[in-house]
C-alpha positions in Angstrom: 0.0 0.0 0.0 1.4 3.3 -0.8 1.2 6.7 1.4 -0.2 7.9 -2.3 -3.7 6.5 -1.5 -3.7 7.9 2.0 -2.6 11.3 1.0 -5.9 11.6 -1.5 -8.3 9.8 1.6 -7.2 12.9 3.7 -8.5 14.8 0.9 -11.4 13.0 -0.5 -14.2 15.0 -2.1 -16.9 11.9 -1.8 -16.8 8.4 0.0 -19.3 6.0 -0.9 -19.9 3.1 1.1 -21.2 -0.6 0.4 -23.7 -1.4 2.4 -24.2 -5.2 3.3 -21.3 -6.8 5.3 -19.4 -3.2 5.0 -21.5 -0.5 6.8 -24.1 -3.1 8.6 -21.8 -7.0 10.0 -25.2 -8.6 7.7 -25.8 -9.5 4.5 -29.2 -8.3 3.9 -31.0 -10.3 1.3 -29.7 -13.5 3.5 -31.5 -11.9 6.3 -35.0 -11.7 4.9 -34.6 -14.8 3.6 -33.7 -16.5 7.2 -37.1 -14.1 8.3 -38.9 -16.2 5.7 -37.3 -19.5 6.0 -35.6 -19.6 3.1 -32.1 -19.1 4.0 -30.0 -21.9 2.9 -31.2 -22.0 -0.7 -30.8 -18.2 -1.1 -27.4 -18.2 0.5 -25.2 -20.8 -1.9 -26.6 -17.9 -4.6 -25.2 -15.0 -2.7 -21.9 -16.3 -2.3 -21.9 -17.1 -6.2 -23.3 -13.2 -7.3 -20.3 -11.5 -4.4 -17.6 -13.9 -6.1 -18.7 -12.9 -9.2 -19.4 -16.2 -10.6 -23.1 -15.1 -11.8 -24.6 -12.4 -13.3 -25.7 -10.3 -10.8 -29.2 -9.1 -11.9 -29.7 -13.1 -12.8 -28.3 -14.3 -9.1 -30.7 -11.2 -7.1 -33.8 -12.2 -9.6 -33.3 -15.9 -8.7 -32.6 -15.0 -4.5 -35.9 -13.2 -4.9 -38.0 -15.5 -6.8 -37.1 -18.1 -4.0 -37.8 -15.1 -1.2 -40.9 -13.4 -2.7 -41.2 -11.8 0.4 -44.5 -9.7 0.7 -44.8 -5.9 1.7 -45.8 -6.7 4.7 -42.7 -9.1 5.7 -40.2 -6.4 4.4 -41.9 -4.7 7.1 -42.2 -7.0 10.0 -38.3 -7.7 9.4 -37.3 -4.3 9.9 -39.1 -3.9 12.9 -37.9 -7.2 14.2 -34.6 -7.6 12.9 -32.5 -4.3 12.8 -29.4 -4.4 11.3 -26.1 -4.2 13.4 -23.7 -1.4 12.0 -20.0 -2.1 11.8 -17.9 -1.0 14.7 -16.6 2.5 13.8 -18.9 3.0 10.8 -20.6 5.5 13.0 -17.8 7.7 14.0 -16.3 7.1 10.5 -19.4 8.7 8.9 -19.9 11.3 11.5 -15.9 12.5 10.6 -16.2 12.9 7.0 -19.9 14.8 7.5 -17.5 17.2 9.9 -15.1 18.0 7.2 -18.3 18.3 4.5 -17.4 15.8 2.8 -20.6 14.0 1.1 -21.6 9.9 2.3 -23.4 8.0 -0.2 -24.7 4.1 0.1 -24.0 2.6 -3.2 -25.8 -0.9 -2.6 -27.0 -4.2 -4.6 -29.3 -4.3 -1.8 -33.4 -2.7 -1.0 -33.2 0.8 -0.7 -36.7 -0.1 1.8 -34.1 -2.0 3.8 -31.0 0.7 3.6 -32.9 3.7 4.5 -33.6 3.1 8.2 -29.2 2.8 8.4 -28.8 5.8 6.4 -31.3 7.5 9.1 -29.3 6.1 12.1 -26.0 7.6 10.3 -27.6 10.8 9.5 -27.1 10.5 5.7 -29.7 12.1 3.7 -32.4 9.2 1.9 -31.2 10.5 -1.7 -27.7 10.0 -1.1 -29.1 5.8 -1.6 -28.6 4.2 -4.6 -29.7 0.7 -4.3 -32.4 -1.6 -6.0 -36.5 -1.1 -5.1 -38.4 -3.9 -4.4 -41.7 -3.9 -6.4 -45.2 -5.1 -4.3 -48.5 -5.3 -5.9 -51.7 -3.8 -4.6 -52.6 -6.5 -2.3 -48.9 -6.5 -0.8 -47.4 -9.7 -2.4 -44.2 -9.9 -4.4 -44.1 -8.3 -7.6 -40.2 -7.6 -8.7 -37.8 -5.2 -8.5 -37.3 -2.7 -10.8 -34.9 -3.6 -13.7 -34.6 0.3 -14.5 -31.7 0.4 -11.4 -28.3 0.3 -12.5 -27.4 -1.4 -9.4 -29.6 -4.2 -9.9 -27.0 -5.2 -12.7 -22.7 -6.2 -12.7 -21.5 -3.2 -13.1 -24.0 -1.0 -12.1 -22.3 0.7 -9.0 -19.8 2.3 -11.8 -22.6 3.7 -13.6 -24.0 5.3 -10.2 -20.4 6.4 -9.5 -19.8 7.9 -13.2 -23.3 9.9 -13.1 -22.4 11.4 -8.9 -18.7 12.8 -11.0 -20.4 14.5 -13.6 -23.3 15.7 -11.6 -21.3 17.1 -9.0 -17.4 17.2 -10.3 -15.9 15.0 -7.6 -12.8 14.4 -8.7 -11.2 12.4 -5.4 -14.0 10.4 -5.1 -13.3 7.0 -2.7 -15.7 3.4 -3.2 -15.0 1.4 0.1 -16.5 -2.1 0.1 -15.5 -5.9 0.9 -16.8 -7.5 -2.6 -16.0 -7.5 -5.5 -18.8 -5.2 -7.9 -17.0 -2.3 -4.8 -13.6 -3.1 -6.5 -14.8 -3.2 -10.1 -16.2 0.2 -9.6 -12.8 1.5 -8.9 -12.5 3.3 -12.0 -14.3 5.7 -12.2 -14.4 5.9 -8.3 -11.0 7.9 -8.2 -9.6 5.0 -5.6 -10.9 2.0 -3.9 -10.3 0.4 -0.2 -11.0 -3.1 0.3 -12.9 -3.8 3.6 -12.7 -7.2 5.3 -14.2 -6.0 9.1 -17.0 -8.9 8.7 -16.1 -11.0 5.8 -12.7 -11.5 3.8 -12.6 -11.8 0.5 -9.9 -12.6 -0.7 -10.3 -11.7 -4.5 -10.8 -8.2 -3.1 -7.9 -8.3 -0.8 -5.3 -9.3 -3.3 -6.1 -6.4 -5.8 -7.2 -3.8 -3.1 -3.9 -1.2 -2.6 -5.6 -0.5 0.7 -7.4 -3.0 2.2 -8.5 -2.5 6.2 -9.9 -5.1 8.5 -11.1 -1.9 11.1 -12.9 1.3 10.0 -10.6 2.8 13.0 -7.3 3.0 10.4 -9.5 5.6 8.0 -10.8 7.5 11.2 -7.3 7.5 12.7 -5.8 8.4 9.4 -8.4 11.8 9.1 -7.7 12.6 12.3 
């Protein structure tokens, strides 16, 4: 790892953040589908989509064809089952929004899932980019919406690419543990591999900065 890469995170512009086994310890469409007893079969397909080994749009259409959760359980689980955030996330987060520096979620995951953990780390709801579940009127299953770049492989680039021309970030960070966070790295200006809940090691070999503890990128701002 060079000092090059900690140099530009004392001055990064933008950090966005996976969500699922970076910001919160779960993975979240494992979760639900545990909450609807369908965890084993759903979670042979995650490990497949993170290592890359399946489309992703195919492996989160299949996950949710097995899950077709209903409105209604989306909302029972996150009244019952709140996430756990990652040590240090919060005092990471809080940091950068002292030195004005703008948090996004850039997630694979249900935006109906991620907003309650962007309100606990005070970043604003449009700052989420992540997939919406679709329902129909009587509350049952009905899709997700195929018109989300992130519901596709490399769809967190896209998301990345449209935040630097909207806003001109030109030190823009991507911090994740899997491996669509790595790919994304361009255009994100530079990436850092996370491995705080799970290692992969894929990610860890290419990553020039990889951290096991959010406390290295707190102490290194500080």
């Amino acid at each position: 790892m060079t000092d090059t890469i900690k140099d530009l995170w004392r001055e990064a512009d933008a950090v966005c953040f996976d969500v699922d086994s970076t910001v919160i310890q779960e993975e979240a469409i494992d979760e639900v589908a545990k909450f609807c007893n369908k965890g084993s079969e759903v979670q042979k397909l995650t490990s497949s989509a993170m290592s890359g080994k399946m489309d992703f749009r195919e492996a989160l259409s299949a996950r949710l064809q097995i899950i077709k959760p209903s409105l209604q359980q989306i909302r029972n689980f996150i009244k019952d089952r709140p996430f756990n955030l990652t040590p240090g996330i919060k005092e990471l987060v809080g940091l950068l929004q002292q030195k004005n520096v703008p948090v996004y979620l850039i997630s694979g995951g249900f935006r109906g899932l991620i907003g309650p953990i962007a309100i606990e780390l005070s970043i604003p709801l449009q700052h989420i980019h992540a997939n919406k579940l679709k329902f129909f009127l009587n509350g049952d299953y009905a899709g997700f919406d195929e018109k989300e770049p992130t519901s596709k492989n490399g769809g967190k680039a896209e998301v990345i690419q449209m935040l630097k021309e909207k806003y001109g970030y030109t030190k823009l960070f991507m911090i994740g543990d899997g491996i669509t966070d790595l790919e994304a790295s361009p255009p994100a200006d530079a990436f850092i591999g996370f491995g705080g809940n799970v290692v992969r090691e894929e990610v860890k070999s290419k990553s020039k900065w990889y951290i096991e503890s959010f406390q290295e990128l707190i102490d290194t701002l500080q």
